[in-house]
C-alpha positions as CSV (number, residue, x, y, z in Angstrom):
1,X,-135.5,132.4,-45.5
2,X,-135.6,129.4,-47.5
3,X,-133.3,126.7,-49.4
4,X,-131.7,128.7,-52.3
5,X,-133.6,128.5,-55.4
6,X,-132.3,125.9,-57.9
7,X,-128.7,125.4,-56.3
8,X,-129.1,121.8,-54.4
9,X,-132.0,120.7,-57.5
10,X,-128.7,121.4,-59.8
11,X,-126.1,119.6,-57.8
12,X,-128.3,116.4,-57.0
13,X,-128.8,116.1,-61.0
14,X,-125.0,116.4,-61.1
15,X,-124.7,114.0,-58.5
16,X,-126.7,111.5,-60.3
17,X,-125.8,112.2,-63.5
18,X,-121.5,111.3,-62.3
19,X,-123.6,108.2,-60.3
20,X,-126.2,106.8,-62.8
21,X,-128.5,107.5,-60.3
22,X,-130.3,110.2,-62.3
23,X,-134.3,109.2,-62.0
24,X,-133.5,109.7,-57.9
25,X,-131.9,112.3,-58.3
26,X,-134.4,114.0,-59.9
27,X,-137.2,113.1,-57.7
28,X,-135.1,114.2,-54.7
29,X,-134.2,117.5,-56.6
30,X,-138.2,118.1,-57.4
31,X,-139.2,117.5,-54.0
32,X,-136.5,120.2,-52.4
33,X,-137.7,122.6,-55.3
34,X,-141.7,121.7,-54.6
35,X,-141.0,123.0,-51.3
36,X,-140.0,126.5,-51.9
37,X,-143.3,127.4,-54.2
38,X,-145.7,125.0,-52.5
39,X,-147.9,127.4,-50.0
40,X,-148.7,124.4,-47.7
41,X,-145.8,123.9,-44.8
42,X,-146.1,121.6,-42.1
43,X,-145.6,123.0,-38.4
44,X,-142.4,120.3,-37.8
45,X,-140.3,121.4,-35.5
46,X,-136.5,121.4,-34.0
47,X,-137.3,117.6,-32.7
48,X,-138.4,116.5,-36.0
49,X,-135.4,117.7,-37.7
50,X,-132.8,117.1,-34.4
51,X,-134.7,112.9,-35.3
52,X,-133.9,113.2,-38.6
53,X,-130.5,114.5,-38.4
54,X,-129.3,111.9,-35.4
55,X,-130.7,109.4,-38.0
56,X,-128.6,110.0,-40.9
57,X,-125.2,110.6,-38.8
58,X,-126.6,106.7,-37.1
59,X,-126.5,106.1,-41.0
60,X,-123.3,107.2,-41.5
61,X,-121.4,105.3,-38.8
62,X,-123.0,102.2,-39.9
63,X,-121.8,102.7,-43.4
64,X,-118.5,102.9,-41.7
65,X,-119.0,99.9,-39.7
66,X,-120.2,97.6,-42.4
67,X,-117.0,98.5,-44.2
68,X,-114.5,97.8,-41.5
69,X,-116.0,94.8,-40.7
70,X,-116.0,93.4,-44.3
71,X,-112.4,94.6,-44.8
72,X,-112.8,97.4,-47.1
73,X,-111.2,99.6,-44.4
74,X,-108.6,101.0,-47.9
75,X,-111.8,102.5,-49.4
76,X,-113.9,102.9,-46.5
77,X,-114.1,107.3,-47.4
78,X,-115.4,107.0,-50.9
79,X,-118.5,105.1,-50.2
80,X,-119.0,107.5,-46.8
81,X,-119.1,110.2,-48.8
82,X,-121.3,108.7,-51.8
83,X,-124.0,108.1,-49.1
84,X,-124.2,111.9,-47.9
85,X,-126.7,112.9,-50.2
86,X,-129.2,110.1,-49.1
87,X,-128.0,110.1,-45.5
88,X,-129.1,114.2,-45.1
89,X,-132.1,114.3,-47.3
90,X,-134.3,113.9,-44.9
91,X,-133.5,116.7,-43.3
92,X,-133.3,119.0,-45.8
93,X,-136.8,118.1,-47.0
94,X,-138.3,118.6,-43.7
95,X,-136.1,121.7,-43.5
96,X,-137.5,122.8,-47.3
97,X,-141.3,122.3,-46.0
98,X,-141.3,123.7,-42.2
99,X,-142.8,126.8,-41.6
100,X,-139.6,127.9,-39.9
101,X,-137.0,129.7,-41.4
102,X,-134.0,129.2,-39.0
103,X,-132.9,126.6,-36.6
104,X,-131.2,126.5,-33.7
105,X,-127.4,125.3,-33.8
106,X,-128.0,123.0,-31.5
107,X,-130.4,121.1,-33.5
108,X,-127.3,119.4,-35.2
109,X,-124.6,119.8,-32.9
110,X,-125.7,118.5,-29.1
111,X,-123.8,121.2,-26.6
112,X,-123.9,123.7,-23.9
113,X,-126.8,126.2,-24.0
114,X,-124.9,128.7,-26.2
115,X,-126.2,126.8,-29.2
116,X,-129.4,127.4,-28.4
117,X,-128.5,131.0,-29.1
118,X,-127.0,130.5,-32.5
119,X,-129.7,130.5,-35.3
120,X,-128.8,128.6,-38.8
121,X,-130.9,129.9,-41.6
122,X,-133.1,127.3,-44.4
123,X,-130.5,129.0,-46.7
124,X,-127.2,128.8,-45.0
125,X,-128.3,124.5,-44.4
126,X,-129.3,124.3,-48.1
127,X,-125.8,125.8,-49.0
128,X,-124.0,122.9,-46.3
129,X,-126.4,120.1,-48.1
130,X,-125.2,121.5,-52.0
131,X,-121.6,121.3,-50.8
132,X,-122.5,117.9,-49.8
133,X,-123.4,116.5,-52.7
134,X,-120.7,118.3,-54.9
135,X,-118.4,116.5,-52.9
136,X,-120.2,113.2,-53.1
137,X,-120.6,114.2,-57.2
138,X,-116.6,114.0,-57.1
139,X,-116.3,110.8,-55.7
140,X,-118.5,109.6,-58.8
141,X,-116.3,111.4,-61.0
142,X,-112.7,110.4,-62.6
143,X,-111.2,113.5,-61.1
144,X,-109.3,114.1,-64.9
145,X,-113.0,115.1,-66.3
146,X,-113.2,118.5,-67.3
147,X,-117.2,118.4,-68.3
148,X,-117.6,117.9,-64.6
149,X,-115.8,120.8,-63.2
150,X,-117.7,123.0,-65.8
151,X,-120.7,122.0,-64.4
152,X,-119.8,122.9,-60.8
153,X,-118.4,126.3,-62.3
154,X,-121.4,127.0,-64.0
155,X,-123.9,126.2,-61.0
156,X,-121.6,128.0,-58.7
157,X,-121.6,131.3,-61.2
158,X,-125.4,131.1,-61.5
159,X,-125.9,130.6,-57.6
160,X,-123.1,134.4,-57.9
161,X,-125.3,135.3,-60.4
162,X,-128.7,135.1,-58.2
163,X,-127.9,136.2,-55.0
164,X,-125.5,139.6,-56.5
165,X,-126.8,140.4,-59.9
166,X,-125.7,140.0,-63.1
167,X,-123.7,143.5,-62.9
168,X,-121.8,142.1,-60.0
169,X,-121.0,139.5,-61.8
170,X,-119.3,141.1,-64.4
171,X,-117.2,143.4,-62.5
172,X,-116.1,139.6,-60.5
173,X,-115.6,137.3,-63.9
174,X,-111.6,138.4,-63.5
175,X,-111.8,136.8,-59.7
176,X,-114.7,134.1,-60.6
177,X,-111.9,133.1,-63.1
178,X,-109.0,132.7,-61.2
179,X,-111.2,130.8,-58.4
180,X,-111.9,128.6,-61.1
181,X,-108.5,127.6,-61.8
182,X,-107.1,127.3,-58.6
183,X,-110.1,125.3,-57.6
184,X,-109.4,122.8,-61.2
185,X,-105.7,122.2,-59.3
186,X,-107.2,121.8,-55.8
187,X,-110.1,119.4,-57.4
188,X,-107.5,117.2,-59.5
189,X,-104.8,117.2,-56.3
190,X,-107.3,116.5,-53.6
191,X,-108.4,113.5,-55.9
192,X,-104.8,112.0,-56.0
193,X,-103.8,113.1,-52.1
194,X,-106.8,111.3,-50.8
195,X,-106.2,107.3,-51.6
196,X,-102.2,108.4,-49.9
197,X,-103.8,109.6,-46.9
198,X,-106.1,106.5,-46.2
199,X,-103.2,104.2,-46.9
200,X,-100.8,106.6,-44.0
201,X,-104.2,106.7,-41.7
202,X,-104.8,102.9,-41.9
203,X,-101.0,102.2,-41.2
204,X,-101.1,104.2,-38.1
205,X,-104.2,103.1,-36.9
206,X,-104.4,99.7,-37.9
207,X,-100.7,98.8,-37.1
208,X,-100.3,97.3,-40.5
209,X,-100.2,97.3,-44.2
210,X,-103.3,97.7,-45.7
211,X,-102.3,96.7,-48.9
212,X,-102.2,93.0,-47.4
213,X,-106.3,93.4,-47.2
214,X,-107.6,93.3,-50.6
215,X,-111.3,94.5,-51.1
216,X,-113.0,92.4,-53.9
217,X,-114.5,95.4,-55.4
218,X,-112.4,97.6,-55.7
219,X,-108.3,98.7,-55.1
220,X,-106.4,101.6,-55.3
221,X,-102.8,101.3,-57.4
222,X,-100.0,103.1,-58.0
223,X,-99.4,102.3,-61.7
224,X,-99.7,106.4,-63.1
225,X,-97.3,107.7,-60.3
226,X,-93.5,107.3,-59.4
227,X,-92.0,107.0,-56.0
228,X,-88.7,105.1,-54.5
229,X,-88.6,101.6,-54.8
230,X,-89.2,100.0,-52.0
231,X,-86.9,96.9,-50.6
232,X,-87.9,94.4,-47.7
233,X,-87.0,91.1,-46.6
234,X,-90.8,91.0,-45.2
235,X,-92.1,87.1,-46.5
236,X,-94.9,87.8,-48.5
237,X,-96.1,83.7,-48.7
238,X,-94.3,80.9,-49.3
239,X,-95.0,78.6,-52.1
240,X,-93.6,75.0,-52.5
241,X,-94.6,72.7,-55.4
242,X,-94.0,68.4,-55.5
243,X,-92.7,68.2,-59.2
244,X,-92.4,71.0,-62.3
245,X,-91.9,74.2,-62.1
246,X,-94.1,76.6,-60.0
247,X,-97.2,78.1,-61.3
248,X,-96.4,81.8,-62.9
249,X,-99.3,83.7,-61.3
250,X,-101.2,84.3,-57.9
251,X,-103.7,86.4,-57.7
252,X,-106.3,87.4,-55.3
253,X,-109.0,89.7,-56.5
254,X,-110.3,90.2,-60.2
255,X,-111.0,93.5,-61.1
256,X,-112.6,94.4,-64.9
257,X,-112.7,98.4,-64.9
258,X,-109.7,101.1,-64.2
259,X,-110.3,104.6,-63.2
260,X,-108.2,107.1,-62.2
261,X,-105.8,104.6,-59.9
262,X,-108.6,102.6,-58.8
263,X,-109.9,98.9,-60.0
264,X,-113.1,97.9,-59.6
265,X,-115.5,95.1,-60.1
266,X,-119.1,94.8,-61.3
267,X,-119.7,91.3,-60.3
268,X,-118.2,91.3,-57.2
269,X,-120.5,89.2,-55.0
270,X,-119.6,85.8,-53.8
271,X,-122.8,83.9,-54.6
272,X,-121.2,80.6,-55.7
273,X,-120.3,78.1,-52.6
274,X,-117.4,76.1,-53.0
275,X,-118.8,72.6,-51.7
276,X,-116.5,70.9,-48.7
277,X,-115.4,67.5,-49.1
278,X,-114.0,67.1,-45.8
279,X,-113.4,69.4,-42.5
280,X,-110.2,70.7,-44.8
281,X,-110.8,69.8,-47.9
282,X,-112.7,72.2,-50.5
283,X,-113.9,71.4,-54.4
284,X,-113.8,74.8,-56.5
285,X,-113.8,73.2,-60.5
286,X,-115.1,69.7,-61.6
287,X,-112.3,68.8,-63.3
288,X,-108.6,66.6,-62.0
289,X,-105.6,68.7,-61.0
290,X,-103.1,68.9,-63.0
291,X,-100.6,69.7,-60.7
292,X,-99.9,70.5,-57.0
293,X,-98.9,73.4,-55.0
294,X,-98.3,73.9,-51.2
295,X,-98.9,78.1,-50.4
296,X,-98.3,79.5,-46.6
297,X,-100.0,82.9,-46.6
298,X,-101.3,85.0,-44.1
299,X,-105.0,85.9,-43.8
300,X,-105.7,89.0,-41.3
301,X,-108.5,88.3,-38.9
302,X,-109.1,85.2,-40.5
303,X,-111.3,86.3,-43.5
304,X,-109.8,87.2,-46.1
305,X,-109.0,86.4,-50.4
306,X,-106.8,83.6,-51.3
307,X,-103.9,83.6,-52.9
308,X,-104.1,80.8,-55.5
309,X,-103.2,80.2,-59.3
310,X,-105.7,80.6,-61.7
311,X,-107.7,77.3,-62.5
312,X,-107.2,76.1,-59.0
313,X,-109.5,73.1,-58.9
314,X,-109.4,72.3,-55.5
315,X,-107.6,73.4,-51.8
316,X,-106.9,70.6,-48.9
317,X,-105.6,71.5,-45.7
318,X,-107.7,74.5,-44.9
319,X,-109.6,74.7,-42.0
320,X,-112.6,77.1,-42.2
321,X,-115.9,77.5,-41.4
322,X,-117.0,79.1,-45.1
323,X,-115.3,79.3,-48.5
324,X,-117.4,81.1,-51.6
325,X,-115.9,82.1,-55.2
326,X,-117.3,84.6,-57.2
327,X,-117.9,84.7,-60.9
328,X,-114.2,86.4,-61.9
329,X,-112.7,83.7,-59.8
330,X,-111.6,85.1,-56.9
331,X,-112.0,82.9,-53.1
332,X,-113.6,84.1,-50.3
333,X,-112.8,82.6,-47.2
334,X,-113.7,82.7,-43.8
335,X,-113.1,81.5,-40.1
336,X,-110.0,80.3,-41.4
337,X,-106.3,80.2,-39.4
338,X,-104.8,83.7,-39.3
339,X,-101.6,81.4,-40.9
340,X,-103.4,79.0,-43.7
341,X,-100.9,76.6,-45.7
C-alpha cells in the first residue's frame, strides 16, 4: 500500500505557500507523487529508513539545542515544528520509492521485540507525515486566517472523498461540517493556548521568568488579551543619571512586523561589531554623548540584550568578551557579569 495519492503533495504546497517556501515545496511534493506512478523502486530496506528516521529526530534535538543555547528558549516550539517537514522527508521519500509496503513499528520506535510484530503501512506513515506538515503549515499561519483553514478543509474532504466515495460523502457533509467548525475553534484556541503554555513550562523548568530573556527575532505579547494586573516589588534595573532628567525610554530588542501576539524581525542578525576602546569601554555611534546614564541590570547567563536608551553612543564599565549591534539598534552582548552596571 502506498503513500495516499495527492494528500502530503497538497499539504507541502500549503505548507509552502503559509512559509514562502513554495518552489521547495513543490519539488518535495513532485518527488513524493513521482514515487507512486514511477514503476522503478529501490530494494531499501528497514535499516535505510530506521538511518534516516534516527537522522531527522538527531535533527530535531539539535534545532532544540541551538535555541536554548542562543536564548530563544520563549519560542523554542514554533521553529521545532517549522522544521518537521524537512526533518522527515527523507523518510518518507525512501518510504514513497521502496518496494515494501509496510514497516515494522520498530523501525521508528527502538523497543522490545513486540514491535517487530506491529506492521505500519506506506499509507498509515504518509497520513503521520500530512499531519506533520499541516501542523507545521499553522505555525506559518496567523491563526485568524480563514483562507487557511479552507484549504485544510478542502484537502481533508477530498482525502474523504477518495478513500469513501463521493456518495459517502454526501450522506457525511452534515458531520464533515460540524467537524469543520469545531476544528476552526480548536485551530484559533490551540494558536492562543500555546505561547501561555511555553511561558508556564519555561517558569517551571527554568526557575525563572522568561520574559527577562528577550529573543532578538522575535517575542510573544500580551497586547490583544486581558488578565489581572500584576504588582511586584521585583527591581527590574536601576537607572541613575549625573544631571537632567532621565532618559524616557529603554529598550532592548527592535521588532518591525506584528502577527497574531508575536513581533518579529527581518534583520535580526548582529553583523555590526561595536569596536572596544578599553577592557570596559565600548564605541557604538561616532558622535559625543550628550548626556550620561548609569543602568544596573541583570543579564542571565551572561549573554544577553542591553537595556539602553536609544542613540546610546557609547557604554564604559562593562566587562565582556564580545559586544555586536544590529541594524534596528539593538546590543548584543556576551561573556559579560551576570550583574552589568
Amino acid at each position: 500500500m502506498r503513500i495516499p495519492a495527492l494528500l502530503a503533495p497538497m499539504t507541502l504546497l500549503l505548507w509552502g505557500w503559509e512559509t514562502h517556501l513554495l518552489p521547495y515545496a513543490g519539488a518535495m511534493a513532485l518527488a513524493l507523487e513521482l514515487g507512486r506512478w514511477s514503476p522503478w523502486r529501490a530494494t531499501w530496506g528497514d535499516h535505510a529508513v530506521r538511518r534516516a528516521w534516527n537522522l531527522s529526530i538527531l535533527g530535531l534535538v539539535a534545532i532544540a539545542a541551538f535555541h536554548l543555547m542562543n536564548l530563544r528558549a520563549t519560542g523554542i516550539a514554533r521553529p521545532m515544528i517549522e522544521a518537521l517537514p524537512w526533518l522527515f522527508f527523507a523518510p518518507m521519500l525512501i518510504i514513497a520509492w521502496s518496494r515494501n509496503g509496510d514497516w515494522p513499528l520498530s523501525t521508528f520506535l527502538q523497543g522490545s521485540e513486540r514491535l517487530e510484530k506491529v506492521r505500519c503501512s506506506s499509507r498509515d506513515l504518509g497520513l503521520w507525515y500530512a499531519g506533520f506538515v499541516l501542523l507545521a503549515a499553522g505555525q506559518g499561519n496567523s491563526g485568524r486566517d480563514w483562507i487557511f483553514y479552507a484549504a485544510v478543509v478542502v484537502i481533508v474532504a477530498e482525502a474523504f472523498v477518495r478513500w469513501n466515495g463521493f456518495r459517502a460523502a454526501i450522506s457525511a457533509t452534515a458531520a464533515l461540517a460540524l467537524a469543520a467548525a469545531i476544528g476552526w475553534i480548536t485551530h484559533t484556541g490551540l494558536n492562543r493556548l500555546q505561547p501561555l503554555v511555553e511561558a508556564q513550562a519555561l517558569r517551571f523548568f527554568m526557575l525563572g521568568d522568561p520574559g527577562d530573556e528577550l529573543d532578538p527575532k522575535e517575542a510573544r505579547t500580551g497586547l490583544d488579551s486581558v488578565t489581572d494586573l500584576k504588582v511586584s516589588k521585583k527591581i527590574v534595573l536601576r537607572l541613575e543619571t549625573e544631571q537632567g532628567p532621565p532618559p524616557e525610554l529603554l529598550h532592548r530588542a527592535t521588532y518591525t512586523n506584528y502577527r497574531f501576539s508575536q513581533w518579529e524581525a527581518s534583520r535580526e542578525d548582529f553583523v555590526l561589531n561595536v569596536p572596544a576602546e578599553g577592557p570596559e569601554n565600548w564605541k557604538i555611534l561616532a558622535r559625543p554623548a550628550s548626556r550620561v546614564a548609569r543602568i544596573h541590570a541583570p543579564i542571565r547567563r551572561g549573554t544577553g540584550l542591553l537595556p539602553l536608551p536609544p542613540g546610546a553612543t557609547s557604554i564604559s564599565g562593562l566587562p565582556a568578551s564580545e559586544v555586536r549591534r544590529n541594524r534596528l539598534g539593538s546590543v548584543l552582548v556576551a561573556e559579560a557579569p551576570k550583574e552589568a552596571a
